[in-house]
C-alpha positions in Angstrom: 0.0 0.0 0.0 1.6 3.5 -0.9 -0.3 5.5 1.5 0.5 3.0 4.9 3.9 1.5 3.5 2.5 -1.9 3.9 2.2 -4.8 1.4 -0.8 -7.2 1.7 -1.5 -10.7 0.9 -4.7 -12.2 -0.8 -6.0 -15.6 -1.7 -8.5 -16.1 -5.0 -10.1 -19.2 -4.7 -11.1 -21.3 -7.7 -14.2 -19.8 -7.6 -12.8 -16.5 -7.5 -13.5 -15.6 -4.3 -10.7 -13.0 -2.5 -9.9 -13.2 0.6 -6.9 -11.3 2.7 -4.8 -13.3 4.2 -1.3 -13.2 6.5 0.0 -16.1 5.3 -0.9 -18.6 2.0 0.3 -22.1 1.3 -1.4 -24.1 -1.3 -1.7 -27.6 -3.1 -0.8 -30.4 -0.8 1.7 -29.0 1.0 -1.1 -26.7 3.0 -1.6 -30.0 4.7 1.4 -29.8 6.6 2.7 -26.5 6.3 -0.6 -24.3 7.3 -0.5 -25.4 11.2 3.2 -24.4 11.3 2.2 -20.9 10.0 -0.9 -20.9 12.5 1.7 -21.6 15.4 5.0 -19.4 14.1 3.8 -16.4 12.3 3.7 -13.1 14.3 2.3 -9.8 13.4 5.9 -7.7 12.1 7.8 -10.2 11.3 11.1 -9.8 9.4 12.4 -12.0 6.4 15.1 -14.0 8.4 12.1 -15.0 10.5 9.8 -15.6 7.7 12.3 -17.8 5.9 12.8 -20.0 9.5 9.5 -20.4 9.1 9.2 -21.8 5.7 12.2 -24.2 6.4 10.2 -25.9 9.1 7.5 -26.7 6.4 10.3 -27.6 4.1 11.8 -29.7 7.1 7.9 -31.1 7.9 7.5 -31.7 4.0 11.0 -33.9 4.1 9.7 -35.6 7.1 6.1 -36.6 6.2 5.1 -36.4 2.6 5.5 -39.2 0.6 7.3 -37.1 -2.4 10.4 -36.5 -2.1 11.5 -33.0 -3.2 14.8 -31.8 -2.0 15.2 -28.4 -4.1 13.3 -25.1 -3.5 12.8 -21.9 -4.9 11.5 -19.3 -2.5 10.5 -15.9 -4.0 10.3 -12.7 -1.8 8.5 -9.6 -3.0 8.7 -6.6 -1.3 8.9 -2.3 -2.0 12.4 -3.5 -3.5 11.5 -5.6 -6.1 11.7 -9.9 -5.9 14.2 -12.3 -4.5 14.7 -15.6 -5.1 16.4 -17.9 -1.9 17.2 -21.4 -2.7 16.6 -24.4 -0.4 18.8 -27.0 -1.3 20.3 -27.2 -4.7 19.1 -25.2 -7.6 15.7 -27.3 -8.9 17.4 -25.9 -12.5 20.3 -28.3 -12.1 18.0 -31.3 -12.0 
């Protein structure tokens, strides 16, 4: 938001249905990964935090689901434009 300085986070449904949200995981991963985010996220969090949190699910996803996928690309968009963090090897060297 320009005005507040914030950014916000929506979900469209297949539906189309919009919804703000804090926090989005999707496909089958949202089994696993969505009660970490209910029990880690905090209001004003900072990225370093945000990305302990996603390598939890990535830990929970290595743990428990039956695929196994090793390599992730985690994309950050903020006021300064996008990043991309790797977890693991680069999924473009597979």
């Amino acid at each position: 938001d320009g005005e507040v300085g914030d950014g916000s986070l929506y979900l469209m449904d297949y539906l189309g249905s919009m919804q703000k949200v804090n926090f989005g995981v999707q496909g089958y991963a949202s089994n696993f990964c969505l009660s970490i985010f209910d029990r880690e996220w905090k209001e004003g969090l900072n990225e370093a935090q945000a990305l302990e949190i996603v390598d939890h699910c990535i830990g929970e996803l290595a743990k428990r689901f039956l695929i196994a996928q090793p390599n992730f690309l985690i994309k950050v968009v903020d006021k300064d434009g996008v990043r991309v963090h790797k977890f693991g090897s680069d999924p473009e060297d597979n």
